[in-house]
C-alpha positions as CSV (number, residue, x, y, z in Angstrom):
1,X,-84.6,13.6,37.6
2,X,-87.1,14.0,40.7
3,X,-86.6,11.2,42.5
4,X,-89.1,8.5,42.7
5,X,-89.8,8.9,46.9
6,X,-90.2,12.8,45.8
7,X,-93.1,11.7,43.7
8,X,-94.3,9.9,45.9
9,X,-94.8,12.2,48.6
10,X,-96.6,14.6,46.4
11,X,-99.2,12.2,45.3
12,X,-99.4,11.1,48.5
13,X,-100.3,15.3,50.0
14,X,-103.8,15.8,50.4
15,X,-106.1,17.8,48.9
16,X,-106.0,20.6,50.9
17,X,-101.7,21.1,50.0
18,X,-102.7,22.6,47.4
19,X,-102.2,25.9,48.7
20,X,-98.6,24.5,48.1
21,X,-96.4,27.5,46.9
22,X,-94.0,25.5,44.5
23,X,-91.0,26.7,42.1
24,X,-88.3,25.5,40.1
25,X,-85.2,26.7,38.7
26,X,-83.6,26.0,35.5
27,X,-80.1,25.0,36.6
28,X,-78.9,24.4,33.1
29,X,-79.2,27.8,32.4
30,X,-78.8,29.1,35.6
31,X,-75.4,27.8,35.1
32,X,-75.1,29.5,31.6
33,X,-76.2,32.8,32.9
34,X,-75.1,33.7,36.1
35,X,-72.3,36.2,36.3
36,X,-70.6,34.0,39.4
37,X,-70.0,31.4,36.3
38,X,-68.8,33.7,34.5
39,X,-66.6,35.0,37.0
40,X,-65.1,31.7,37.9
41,X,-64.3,30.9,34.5
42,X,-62.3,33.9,34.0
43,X,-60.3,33.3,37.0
44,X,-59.7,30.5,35.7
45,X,-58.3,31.4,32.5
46,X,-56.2,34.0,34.0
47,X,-54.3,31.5,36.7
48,X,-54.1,28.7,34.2
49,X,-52.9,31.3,31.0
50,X,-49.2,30.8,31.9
51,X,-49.2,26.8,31.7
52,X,-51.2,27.1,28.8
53,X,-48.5,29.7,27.0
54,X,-45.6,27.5,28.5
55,X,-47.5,24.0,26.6
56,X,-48.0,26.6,23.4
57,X,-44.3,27.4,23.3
58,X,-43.4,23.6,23.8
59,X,-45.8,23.0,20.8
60,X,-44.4,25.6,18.9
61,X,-40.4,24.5,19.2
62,X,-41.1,20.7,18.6
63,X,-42.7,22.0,15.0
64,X,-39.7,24.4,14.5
65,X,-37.5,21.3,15.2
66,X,-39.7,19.2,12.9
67,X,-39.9,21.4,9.9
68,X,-35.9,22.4,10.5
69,X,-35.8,18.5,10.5
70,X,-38.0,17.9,7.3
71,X,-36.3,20.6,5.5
72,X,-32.4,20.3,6.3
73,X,-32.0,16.7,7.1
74,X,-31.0,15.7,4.0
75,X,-28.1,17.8,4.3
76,X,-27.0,17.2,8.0
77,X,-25.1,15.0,9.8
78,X,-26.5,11.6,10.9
79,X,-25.4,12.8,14.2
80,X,-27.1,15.7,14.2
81,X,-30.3,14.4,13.1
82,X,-29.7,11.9,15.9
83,X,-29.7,15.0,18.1
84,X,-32.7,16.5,17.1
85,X,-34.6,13.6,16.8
86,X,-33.3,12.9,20.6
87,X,-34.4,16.5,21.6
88,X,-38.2,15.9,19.8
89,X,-38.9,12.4,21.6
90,X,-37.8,14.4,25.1
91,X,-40.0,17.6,24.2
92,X,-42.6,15.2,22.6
93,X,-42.5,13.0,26.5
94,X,-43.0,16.4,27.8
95,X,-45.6,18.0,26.4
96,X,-47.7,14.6,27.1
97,X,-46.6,14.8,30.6
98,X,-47.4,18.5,31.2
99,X,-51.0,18.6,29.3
100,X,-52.0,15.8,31.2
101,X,-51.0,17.2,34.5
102,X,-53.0,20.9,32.9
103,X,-55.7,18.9,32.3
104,X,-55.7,17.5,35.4
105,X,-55.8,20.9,37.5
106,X,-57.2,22.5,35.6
107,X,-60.7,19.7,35.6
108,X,-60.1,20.0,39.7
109,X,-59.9,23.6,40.0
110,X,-63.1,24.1,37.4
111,X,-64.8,21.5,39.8
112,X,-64.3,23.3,43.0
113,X,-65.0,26.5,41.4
114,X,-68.6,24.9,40.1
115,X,-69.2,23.9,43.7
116,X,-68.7,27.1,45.2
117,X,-70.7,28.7,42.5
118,X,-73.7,25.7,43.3
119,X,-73.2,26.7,47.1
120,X,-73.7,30.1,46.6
121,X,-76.4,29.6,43.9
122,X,-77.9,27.2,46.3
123,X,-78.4,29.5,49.3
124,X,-79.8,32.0,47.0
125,X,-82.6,30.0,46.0
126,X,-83.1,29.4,50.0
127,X,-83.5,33.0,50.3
128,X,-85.3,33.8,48.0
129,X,-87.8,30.7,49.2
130,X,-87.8,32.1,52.8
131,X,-88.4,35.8,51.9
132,X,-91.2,34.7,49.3
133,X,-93.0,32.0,50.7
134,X,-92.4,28.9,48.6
135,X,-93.0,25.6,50.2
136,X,-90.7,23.9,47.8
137,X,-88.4,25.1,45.0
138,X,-87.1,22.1,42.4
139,X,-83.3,22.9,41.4
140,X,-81.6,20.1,39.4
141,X,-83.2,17.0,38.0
142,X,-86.8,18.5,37.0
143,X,-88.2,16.3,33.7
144,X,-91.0,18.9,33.3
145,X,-92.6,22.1,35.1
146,X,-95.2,24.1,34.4
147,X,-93.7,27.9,33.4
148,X,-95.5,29.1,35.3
149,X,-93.5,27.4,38.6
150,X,-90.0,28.6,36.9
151,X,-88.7,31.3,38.9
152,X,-84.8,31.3,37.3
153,X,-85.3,35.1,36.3
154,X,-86.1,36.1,39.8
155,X,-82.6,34.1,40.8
156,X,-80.4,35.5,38.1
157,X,-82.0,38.8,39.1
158,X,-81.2,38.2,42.5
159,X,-77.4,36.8,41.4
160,X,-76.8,39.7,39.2
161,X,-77.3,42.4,41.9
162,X,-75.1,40.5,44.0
163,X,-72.2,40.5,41.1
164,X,-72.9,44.1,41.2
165,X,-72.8,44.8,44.6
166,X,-69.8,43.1,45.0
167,X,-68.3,44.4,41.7
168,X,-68.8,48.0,43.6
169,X,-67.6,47.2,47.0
170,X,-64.2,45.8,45.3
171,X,-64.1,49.2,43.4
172,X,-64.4,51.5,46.6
């Protein structure tokens, strides 16, 4: 939302700022779009895919022990259902323990990946300001805009021939 002292001081700008160069971005689907998001999230999946097998295979023996349970426990011993119920309360502890302490990376990692990506997203926009000659470009928090201010294409233009770039410097 533009804040109400941002209001202010465009209301309060004489008549003759309205030679004003003004912009915004859509960072909703800035954020949707850019390959940098896209980037991150895949590294992402990739250094969180081993936890996430490991809590799949915990998952996976706890039902085996469950159905072996449902299925033969009529005919074991009362000590050996003991056991297995023993060994489903420990893996059952576990599996709470570690897919809280996934969630909980992974929910920091995604947030410092998102600021780096806002950072780098950020000093885009400054470029692009600087090299174009806005006076102000709105980012995040805009209510309305007239399309004809919006100027996210020329960012994720501007983002996607970076991704490339880099994409073919990492190649050579």
């Amino acid at each position: 939302m533009v804040s109400v002292g941002m209001v202010s001081l465009l209301l309060a700008l004489p008549v003759a700022a309205a030679d004003l160069k003004l912009g915004y971005v859509d960072a909703v689907r800035l954020f949707q779009d850019a390959p940098q998001a896209a980037q991150a999230e895949v590294m992402l999946r990739e250094e969180f895919s081993g936890r996430e097998k490991a809590l799949l295979a915990q998952q996976k023996k706890k039902a085996d022990l469950e159905e072996r349970l449902r299925r033969d426990g009529m005919v074991m011993s009362e000590r050996e259902q003991k056991k297995i119920d023993s060994e489903l309360l420990g893996i059952s502890r576990d599996m709470r323990r570690d897919q809280e302490e996934f969630r909980e990376d992974l929910n920091r990692r995604r947030n410092e990946e998102i600021a780096k990506v806002q950072d780098f997203i950020k000093q885009v926009i400054d470029k692009i300001g600087r090299e174009e000659g806005f006076d102000l470009i709105f980012f995040e928090g805009i209510a309305y805009a007239n399309a004809e201010l919006e100027i996210t294409s020329k960012v994720l233009a501007r983002l996607e021939t970076l991704a490339k770039n880099r994409a073919e410097k990492l190649k050579k």
